[in-house]
C-alpha positions as CSV (number, residue, x, y, z in Angstrom):
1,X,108.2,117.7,107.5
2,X,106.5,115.0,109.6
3,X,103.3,116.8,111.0
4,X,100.9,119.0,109.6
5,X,97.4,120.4,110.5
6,X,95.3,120.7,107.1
7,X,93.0,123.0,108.0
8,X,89.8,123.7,106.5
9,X,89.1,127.9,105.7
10,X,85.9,127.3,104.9
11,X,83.1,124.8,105.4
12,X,83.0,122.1,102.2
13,X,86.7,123.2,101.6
14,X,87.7,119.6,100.9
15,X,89.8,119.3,103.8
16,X,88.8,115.8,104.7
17,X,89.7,114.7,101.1
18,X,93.0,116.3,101.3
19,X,94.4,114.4,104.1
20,X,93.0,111.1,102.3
21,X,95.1,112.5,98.9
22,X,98.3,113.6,100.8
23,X,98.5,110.5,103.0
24,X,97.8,107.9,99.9
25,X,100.7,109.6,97.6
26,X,102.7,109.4,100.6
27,X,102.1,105.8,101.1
28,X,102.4,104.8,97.8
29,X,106.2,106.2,98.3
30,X,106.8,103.6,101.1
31,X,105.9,106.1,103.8
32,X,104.0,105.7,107.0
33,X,101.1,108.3,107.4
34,X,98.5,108.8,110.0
35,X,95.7,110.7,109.5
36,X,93.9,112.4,113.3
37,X,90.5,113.5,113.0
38,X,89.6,116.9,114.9
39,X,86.8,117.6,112.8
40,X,84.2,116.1,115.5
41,X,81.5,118.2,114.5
42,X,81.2,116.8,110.9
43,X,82.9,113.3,111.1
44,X,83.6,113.4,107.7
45,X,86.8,111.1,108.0
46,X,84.5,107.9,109.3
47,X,82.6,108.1,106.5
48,X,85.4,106.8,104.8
49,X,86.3,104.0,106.8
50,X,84.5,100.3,106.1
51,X,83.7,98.4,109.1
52,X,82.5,99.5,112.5
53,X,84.9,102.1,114.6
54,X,84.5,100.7,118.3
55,X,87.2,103.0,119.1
56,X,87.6,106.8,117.5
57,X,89.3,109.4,117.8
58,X,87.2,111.3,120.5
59,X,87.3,108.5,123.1
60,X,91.3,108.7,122.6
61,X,91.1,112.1,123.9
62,X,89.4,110.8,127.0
63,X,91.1,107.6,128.1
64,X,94.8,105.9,128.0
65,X,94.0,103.8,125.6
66,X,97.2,103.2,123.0
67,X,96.8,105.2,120.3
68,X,96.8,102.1,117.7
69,X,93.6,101.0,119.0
70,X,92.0,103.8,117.3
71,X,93.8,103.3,114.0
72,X,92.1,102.0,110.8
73,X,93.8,101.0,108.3
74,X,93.8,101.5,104.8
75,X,94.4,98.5,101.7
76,X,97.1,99.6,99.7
77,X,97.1,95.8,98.2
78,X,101.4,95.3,97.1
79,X,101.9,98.9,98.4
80,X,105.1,99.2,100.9
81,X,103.5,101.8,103.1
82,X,101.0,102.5,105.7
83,X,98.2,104.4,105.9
84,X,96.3,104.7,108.5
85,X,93.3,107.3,110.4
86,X,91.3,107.5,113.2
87,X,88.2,109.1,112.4
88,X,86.0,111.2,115.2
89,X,82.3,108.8,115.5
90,X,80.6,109.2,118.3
91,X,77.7,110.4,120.2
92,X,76.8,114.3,121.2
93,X,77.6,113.8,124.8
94,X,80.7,112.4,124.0
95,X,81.1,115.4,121.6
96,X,81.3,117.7,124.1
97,X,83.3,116.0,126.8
98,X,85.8,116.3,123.7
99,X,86.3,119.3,123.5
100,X,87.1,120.4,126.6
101,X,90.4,122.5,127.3
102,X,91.5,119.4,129.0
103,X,90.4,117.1,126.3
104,X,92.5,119.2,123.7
105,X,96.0,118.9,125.6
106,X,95.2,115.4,125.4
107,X,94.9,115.8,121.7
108,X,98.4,117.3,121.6
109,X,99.7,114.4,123.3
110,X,98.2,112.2,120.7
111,X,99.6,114.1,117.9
112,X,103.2,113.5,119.4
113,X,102.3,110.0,120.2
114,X,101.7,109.5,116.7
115,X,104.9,111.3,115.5
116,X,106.8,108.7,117.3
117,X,105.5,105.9,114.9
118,X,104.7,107.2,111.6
119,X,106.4,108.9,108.7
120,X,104.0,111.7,108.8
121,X,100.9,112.7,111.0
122,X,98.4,114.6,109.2
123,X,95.3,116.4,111.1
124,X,92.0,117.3,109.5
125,X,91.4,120.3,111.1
126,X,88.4,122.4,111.0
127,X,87.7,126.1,110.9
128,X,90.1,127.3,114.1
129,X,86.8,127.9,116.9
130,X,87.2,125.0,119.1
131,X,90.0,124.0,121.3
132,X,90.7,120.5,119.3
133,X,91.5,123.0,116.5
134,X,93.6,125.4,118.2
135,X,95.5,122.3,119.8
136,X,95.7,120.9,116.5
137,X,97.8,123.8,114.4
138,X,99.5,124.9,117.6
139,X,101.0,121.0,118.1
140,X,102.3,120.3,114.2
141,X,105.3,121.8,112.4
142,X,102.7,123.1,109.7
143,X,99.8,124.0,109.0
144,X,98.4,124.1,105.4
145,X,95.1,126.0,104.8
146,X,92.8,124.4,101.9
147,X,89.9,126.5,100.6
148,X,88.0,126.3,97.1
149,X,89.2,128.6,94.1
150,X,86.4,130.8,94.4
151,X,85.8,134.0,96.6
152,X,84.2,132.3,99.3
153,X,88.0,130.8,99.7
154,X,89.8,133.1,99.8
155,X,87.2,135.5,102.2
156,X,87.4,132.2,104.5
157,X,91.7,132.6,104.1
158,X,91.1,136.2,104.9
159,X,89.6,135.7,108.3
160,X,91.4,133.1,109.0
161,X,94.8,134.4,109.0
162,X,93.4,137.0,111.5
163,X,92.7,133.8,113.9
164,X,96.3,132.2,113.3
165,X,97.6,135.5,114.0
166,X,96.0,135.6,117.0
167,X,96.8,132.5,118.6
168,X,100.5,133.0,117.0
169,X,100.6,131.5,113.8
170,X,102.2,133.8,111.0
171,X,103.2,131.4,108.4
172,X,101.0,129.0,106.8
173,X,100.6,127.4,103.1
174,X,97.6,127.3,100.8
175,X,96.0,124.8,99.0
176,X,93.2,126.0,96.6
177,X,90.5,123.1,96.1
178,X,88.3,122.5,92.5
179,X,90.4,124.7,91.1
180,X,90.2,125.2,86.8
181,X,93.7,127.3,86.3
182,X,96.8,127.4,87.6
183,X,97.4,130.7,88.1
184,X,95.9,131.1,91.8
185,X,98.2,132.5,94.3
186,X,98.7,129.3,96.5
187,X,101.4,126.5,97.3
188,X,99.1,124.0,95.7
189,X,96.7,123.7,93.4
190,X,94.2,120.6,93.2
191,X,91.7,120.4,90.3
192,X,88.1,118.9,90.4
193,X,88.8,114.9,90.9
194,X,87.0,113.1,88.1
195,X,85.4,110.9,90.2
196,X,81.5,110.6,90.8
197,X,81.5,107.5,93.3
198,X,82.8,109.2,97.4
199,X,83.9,105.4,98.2
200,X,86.9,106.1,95.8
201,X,88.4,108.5,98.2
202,X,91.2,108.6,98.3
203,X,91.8,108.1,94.4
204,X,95.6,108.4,94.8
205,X,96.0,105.1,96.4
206,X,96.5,103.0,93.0
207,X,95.3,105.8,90.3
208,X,97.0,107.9,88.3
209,X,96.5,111.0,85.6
210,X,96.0,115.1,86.1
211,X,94.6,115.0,89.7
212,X,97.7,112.6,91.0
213,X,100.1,114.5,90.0
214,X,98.5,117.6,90.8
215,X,98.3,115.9,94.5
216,X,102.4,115.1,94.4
217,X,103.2,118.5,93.4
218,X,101.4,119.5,96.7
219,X,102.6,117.6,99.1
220,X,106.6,117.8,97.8
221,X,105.5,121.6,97.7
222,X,104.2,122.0,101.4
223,X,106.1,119.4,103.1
224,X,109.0,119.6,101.8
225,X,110.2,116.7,100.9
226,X,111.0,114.5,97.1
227,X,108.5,111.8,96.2
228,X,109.4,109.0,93.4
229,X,105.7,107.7,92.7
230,X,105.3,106.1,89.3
231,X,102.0,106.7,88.0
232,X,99.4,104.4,85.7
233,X,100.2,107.0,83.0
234,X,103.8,105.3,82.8
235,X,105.5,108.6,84.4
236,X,107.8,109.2,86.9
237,X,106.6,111.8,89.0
238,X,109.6,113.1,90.6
């Protein structure tokens, strides 16, 4: 499965952290991943990014710029992979100009773009209600919808499989966020990171433990594929 919109059912989902999780176990399996930001209106994904973005994803959308100009990179020290994002930063103005119905076909075009150099393409998408979105999970192979294991997640998967439906999306997976049991109805199921520090996003990059492995059970779950990552524990998750 090389692309896939992760798309956020509700606000605070951890849709952001997600991608950063998916595309580090990927990575540390030798894999190329790049991760497109179409969550302009909260810009979580820069805040993850050291260094100054001169080029982001939003200015991609409006010029022919090459795509790797808008790529940051991130250090996996001796790891063989890549993993890579450009993160929406920029001004209101340019905001808008963004989102335009013209501005999301470019986005598509992007998304391809990317396809043809990387491994996998993942796109942290927000609540389908602005054309990046629908562009977005109408442009991947995928789409994988994250919400917290509480009600407010699975009202927010509710009405949102009303919007898929609508622009012609019937099959999606489910990734339940924070969650404390394993019995949730969903294709994966990430517990509460043990982190306290948000500059150790993504903690998948060199660590090891519940979370990780909870993580690689995901992603071989919703993109179908084998992963051979060997943890700090000593294990072989495989």
């Amino acid at each position: 499965m090389r692309s896939i919109a992760v798309l956020g059912a509700v606000g605070g989902a951890g849709t952001t952290r997600t991608c950063l999780e998916f595309g580090s176990i990927l990575a540390r399996d030798g894999r190329s991943v790049a991760i497109l930001d179409a969550a302009y209106a909260t810009q979580g994904l820069s805040d993850h990014v050291r260094g100054r973005i001169t080029c982001d994803m939003t200015a991609l959308v409006l010029n022919d710029s090459p795509l790797e100009s808008g790529l940051v990179d991130f250090d996996l020290s001796d790891r063989s992979g890549r993993l890579a994002c450009c993160p929406a930063h920029a001004p209101f103005e340019r905001l808008a100009r963004a989102k335009t119905p013209e501005a999301a076909q470019r986005f598509e075009e992007r998304i391809e773009e990317a396809v043809r150099s990387f491994d996998h393409v993942l796109v942290d998408t927000p609540p389908v209600a602005a054309n990046q979105a629908i562009a977005a999970v109408t442009s991947v192979e995928r789409v994988a919808l994250v919400a917290p294991a509480d009600q407010r997640g699975s009202d927010g998967i509710s009405r949102l499989c009303d919007r898929l439906t609508d622009i012609g999306i019937s099959t999606f997976w489910t990734i339940r966020t924070n969650a404390t049991e394993e019995t949730l109805d969903a294709d994966g199921i990430l517990p509460t990171p043990d982190v306290t520090d948000p500059n150790s996003v993504p903690t998948t990059i060199r660590g090891g433990g519940q979370f990780t492995t909870a993580v690689a059970d995901a992603v071989e779950t919703v993109l179908d594929t084998d992963l051979g990552v060997e943890l700090q524990t000593g294990g072989l998750f495989s």
